[in-house]
C-alpha positions, 0 to 999 in steps of 0.5 A: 723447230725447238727441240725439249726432247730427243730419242737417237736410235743409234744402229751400229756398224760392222764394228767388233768393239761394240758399246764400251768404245762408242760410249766413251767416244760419245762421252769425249766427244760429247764433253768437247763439243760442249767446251768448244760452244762454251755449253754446260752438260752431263751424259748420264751412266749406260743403262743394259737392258738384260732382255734386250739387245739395247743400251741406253743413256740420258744426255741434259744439255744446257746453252744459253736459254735452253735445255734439251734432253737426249734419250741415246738408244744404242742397238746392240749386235756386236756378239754376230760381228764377234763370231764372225771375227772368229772364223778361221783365219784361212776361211777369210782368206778363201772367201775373201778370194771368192767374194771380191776376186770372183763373184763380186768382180763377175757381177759387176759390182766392182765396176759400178762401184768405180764408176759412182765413186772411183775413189771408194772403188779403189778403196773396195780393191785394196783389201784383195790387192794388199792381200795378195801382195802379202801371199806373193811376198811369202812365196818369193820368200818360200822359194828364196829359201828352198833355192837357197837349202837346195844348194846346200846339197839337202834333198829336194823333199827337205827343201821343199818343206823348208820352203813351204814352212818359211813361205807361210811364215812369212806371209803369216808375220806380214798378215799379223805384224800389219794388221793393226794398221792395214785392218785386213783381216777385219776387212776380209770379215766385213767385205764377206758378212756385207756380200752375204747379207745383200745375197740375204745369206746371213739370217742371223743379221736379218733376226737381229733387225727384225727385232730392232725394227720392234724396238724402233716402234716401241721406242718411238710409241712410247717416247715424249720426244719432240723429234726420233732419229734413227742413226747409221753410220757407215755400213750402219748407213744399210742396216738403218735403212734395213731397220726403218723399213721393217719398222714402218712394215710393222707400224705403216703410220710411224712418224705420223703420230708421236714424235717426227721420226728422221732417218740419218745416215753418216758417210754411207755406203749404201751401194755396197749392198745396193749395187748386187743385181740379187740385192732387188730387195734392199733397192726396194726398201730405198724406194720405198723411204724416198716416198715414205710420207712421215719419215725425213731423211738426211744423208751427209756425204763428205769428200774428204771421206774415200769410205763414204760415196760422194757425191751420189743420190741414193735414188737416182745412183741406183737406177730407182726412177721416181716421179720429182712430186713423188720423191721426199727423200733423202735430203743430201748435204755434202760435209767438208772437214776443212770447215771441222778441222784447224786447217793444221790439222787436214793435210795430215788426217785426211790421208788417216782413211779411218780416222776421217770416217769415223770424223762424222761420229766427232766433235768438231775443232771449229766453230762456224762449221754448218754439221756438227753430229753432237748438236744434231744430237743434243742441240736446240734445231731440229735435223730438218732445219740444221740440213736446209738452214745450215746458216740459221744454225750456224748463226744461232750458235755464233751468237752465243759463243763469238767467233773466236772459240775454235778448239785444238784437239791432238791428232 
C-alpha cells in the first residue's frame, strides 16, 4: 500500500532523558537515513501541548516520485520515571534484593526467563550479581582496614567504626564511579518500577496509560492518515500493548474505520512483565491483540540484541493457546544488525549492550537491509508490506539509490 500520510504514536520506555533526547535522535537519525538513500526531508520544530502529556512534530519526506508526511506524536511520562529516579538510593538497593533476589527468584520467573532466552536471563542477574560484588568489594575493604587500625593498638570501637565508614566508602566510590558505564542504579529502578507494574502496584503508570489510551483515540479519529503506528521500544514494547488494548477497551471499532491502525513493537521484552504468574492480567491483553481484527502487529526481534528476547512468539512463549484460524498476530521478523552495520563496525558494537538496543530506534549504515525504523516511519510502503515483502522494499529503494551508498557513521 502507498503511504501519503503517517501518525506514529511513539510510547517511551523506562527512560529518564524523556523528549529532548529522542527528538534529537530522531532529528540525526532522520537526516542520515535521508543521506544514505539520497532522500530530501525536513523534521519540523516540537509542538507541547500544555494540556497534555504529548509532543508532536511534522516530518515531509521526499524521494523519487514521492512524498509522505509523518505526524510524529510522542507520549510523554518521564516526569514518573524521574520521581522514581529520586528514590533513596539505600531504598534501591533493599528492593532491589527483594524483587530480584527473592520474590522474582521464588516465583520463577528468573528460571523462565533463562529458559525463553538464556542470554536475557543472564542479562536480568547482572544488575543483582554486580551489585553484590560491589557490596563484597567494601566489605573486604572495611574489614582491611579495621584489621589493619587493630594492629595498631586503637580500641575495638574505633576500628570498628573506621571499618564500617572505609566499607561504605568503598562501596559508595565503586556504585557511583561505575555507574556511567554499569547503568546499575538506574537498573535497580527499573528492575523494581517493571516488577510493580506487573504485580499492578504502580497506579501512577496505570493513570498515565489510561490516559494515553484517550489520546490514542483521539489521534487516530481525527487523523488523515493513511496508516497510525503505535510505537514501543523495549520496555515501551508492554506498555503499547497496555495502551492499545485500553484503547480498543474505549473504542472496540478502532482500526476498522479511519486509518489502519499497527502495533510495532521494537526489541521487546515482554516476558518481563508476562511471565509473573499475577501478571494474568497483561497475558490477557496479548491475547486479546493476537485476535484483534483491525489491529496488525509487528514485533522485530534481533539476535544480536541480548535486551530483547529472540527468538520468541509473544503467544505461544506465553502459554497462550489459540485456534491457528483464530490468530492474526503479531507477525514476528527477526532483524540482523550485520545486514545494518559496515561489517567494521559489528564486531565492536555488538558487545556495547545498550548501544545495540537502542540500533532499532537508528539509522541504518547500509543499504540493502530489509528494516529500516526511518522508512517504517516516514517512507512510501506501509509496515504491512515492509515486514512480509521485505524484498519488494528492499528493491523499491535500490532503485532508486544503487547499491553502492552505504554510509560510515562513527561508532
Amino acid at each position: 500500500m502507498q503511504i501519503h500520510k503517517r501518525l506514529v504514536i511513539y510510547v517511551q520506555g523506562y527512560d529518564p532523558r524523556g523528549l529532548a533526547e529522542y527528538y534529537r535522535m530522531f532529528r540525526r537519525e532522520f537526516r542520515r537515513t535521508c543521506e544514505l538513500y539520497g532522500l530530501t526531508g525536513k523534521v519540523g520544530s516540537p509542538q507541547n501541548d500544555p494540556k497534555r502529556f504529548t509532543t508532536a512534530w511534522d516530518v515531509t519526506t521526499n524521494g523519487d516520485g514521492w512524498q509522505v508526511e509523518t505526524r510524529y506524536l510522542f507520549l510523554r511520562w518521564e516526569d514518573i520515571i524521574r520521581q522514581d529516579f529520586a528514590r533513596p538510593v539505600w531504598w534501591k538497593i533493599v528492593q532491589m534484593y527483594r524483587t530480584w533476589g527473592g520474590l522474582t527468584l521464588l516465583n520463577g520467573v528468573v528460571w523462565r526467563m533463562l529458559k525463553a532466552h538464556w542470554r536475557f536471563g543472564l542479562f536480568s542477574l547482572y544488575p543483582i550479581v554486580l551489585l553484590t560484588a560491589w557490596l563484597l568489594l567494601g566489605a573486604f575493604v572495611g574489614t582491611l582496614c579495621m584489621k589493619l587500625v587493630t594492629s595498631l593498638g586503637a580500641p575495638a570501637l574505633v576500628a570498628n567504626i573506621v571499618g564500617t565508614v572505609t566499607g561504605l566508602g568503598a562501596f559508595a566510590s565503586m556504585l557511583w564511579l561505575t555507574e556511567p558505564h554499569t547503568y546499575l542504579l538506574y537498573l535497580c529502578d527499573d528492575g523494581v518500577s517493571t516488577y510493580q507494574f506487573a504485580h499492578r502496584q504502580r497506579p501512577d503508570w496505570e493513570a498515565r496509560m489510561e490516559v494515553f489510551a484517550g489520546y490514542v483515540v483521539d489521534a487516530v479519529r481525527d487523523s488523515k492518515a493513511d496508516e497510525a503506528i503505535i510505537v514501543g521500544h523495549s520496555s515501551g514494547s508492554f506498555l503499547a500493548v497496555d495502551v492499545l488494548d485500553r484503547a480498543l477497551t474505549r473504542d472496540p471499532q478502532l482500526g476498522s474505520h479511519g486509518p489502519r491502525v499497527r502495533l510495532l513493537t521494537l526489541g521487546a521484552n515482554l516476558p518481563i512483565i508476562g511471565f509473573h504468574p499475577e501478571a494474568n492480567w497483561f497475558r490477557n491483553r496479548l491475547r486479546r491483540l493476537a485476535v484483534a481484527p483491525d489491529i496488525d502487529w509487528v514485533d522485530y526481534q534481533s539476535r544480536h540484541d541480548i535486551m530483547n528476547f529472540w527468538p520468541f512468539d509473544p503467544v505461544v512463549g506465553h502459554g497462550i493457546v489459540l485456534e491457528d484460524d483464530e490468530r492474526r498476530n503479531p507477525l514476528v521478523v527477526s532483524v540482523s544488525f550485520r545486514d545494518l552495520w559496515k561489517p567494521g563496525n559489528f564486531g565492536f558494537r555488538r558487545w556495547r549492550f545498550f548501544r545495540a538496543h537502542f540500533q532499532f530506534l537508528m539509522a541504518n549504515e547500509r543499504l540493502g537491509a530489509a528494516y529500516d525504523y526511518y522508512l517504517i516511519c516516514c517512507g512510501p510502503l506501509d509496515l504491512l508490506t515492509r515486514a512480509m515483502e521485505p524484498q519488494e522494499a528492499i528493491a523499491a529503494m535500490a532503485a532508486k539509490t544503487g547499491p553502492d551508498r552505504d554510509r560510515t557513521t562513527a561508532g
